[in-house]
C-alpha positions in Angstrom: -24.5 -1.7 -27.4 -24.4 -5.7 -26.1 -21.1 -6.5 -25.9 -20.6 -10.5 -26.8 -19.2 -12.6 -23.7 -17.6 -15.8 -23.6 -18.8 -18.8 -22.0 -16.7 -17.6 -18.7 -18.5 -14.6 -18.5 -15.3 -12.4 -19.6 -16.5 -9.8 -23.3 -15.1 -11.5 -26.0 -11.9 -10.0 -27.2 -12.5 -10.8 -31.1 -15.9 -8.2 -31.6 -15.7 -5.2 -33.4 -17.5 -3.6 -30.2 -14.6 -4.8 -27.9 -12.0 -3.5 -30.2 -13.8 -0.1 -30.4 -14.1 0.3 -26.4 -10.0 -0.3 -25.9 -9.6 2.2 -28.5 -11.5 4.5 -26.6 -10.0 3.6 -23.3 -6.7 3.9 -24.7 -7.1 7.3 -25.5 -8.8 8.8 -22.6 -5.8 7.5 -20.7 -3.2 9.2 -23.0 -5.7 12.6 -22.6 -5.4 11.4 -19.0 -1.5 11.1 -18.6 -1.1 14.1 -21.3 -3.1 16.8 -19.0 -1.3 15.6 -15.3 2.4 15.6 -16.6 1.1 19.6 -18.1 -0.1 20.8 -14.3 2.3 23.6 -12.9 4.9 22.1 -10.5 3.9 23.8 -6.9 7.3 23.0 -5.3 10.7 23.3 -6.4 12.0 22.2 -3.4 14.1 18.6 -3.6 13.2 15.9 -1.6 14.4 12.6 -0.5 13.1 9.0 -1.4 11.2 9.0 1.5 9.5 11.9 0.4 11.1 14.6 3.1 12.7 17.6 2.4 16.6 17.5 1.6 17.9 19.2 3.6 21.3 19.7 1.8 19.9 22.1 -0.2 20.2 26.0 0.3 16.3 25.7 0.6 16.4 22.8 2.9 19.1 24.6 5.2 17.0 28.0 5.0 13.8 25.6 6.2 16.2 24.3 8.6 17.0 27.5 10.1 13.0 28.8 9.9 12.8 25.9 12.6 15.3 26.0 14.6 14.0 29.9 15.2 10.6 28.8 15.8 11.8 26.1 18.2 14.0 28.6 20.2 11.3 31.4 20.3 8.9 28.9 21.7 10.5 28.2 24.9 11.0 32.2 25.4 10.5 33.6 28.8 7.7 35.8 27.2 6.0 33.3 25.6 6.6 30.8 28.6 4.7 33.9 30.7 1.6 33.8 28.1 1.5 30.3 28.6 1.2 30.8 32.3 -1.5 33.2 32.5 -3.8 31.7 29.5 
């Protein structure tokens, strides 16, 4: 299928052949747009604008806690002896 140009070089908007390719292109992006906003959401959990977890949320403060436990069992004396004797 040639495809007529214009004397810059651009395909000339008025062909039958140029009409034909937006109309496809136009709906592959609708099948496009209709299939991502379908997907399963993987996380329910809120977030900021910057894109972090809020952590106003009962989830964010049970997230919060998750870490504040792995922080504090990190500097434990047994795990400060494993360290030692790696």
């Amino acid at each position: 299928m040639a495809v007529k140009t214009t004397a810059s070089g651009k395909m000339d908007k008025r062909t039958k052949e140029y009409k034909e390719l937006k109309e496809r292109l136009a709906k592959a992006r609708a099948a496009k747009a209709k299939s991502s906003t379908s997907k399963k959401q993987t996380s329910t959990l809120k977030k900021t604008a910057s894109g972090k977890v809020d952590k106003r949320t009962k989830e964010g403060k049970a997230i919060c806690e998750r870490m504040a436990k792995a922080r504090k069992s990190k500097n434990s004396l047994v795990n400060r002896l494993k360290r030692l004797f790696r």
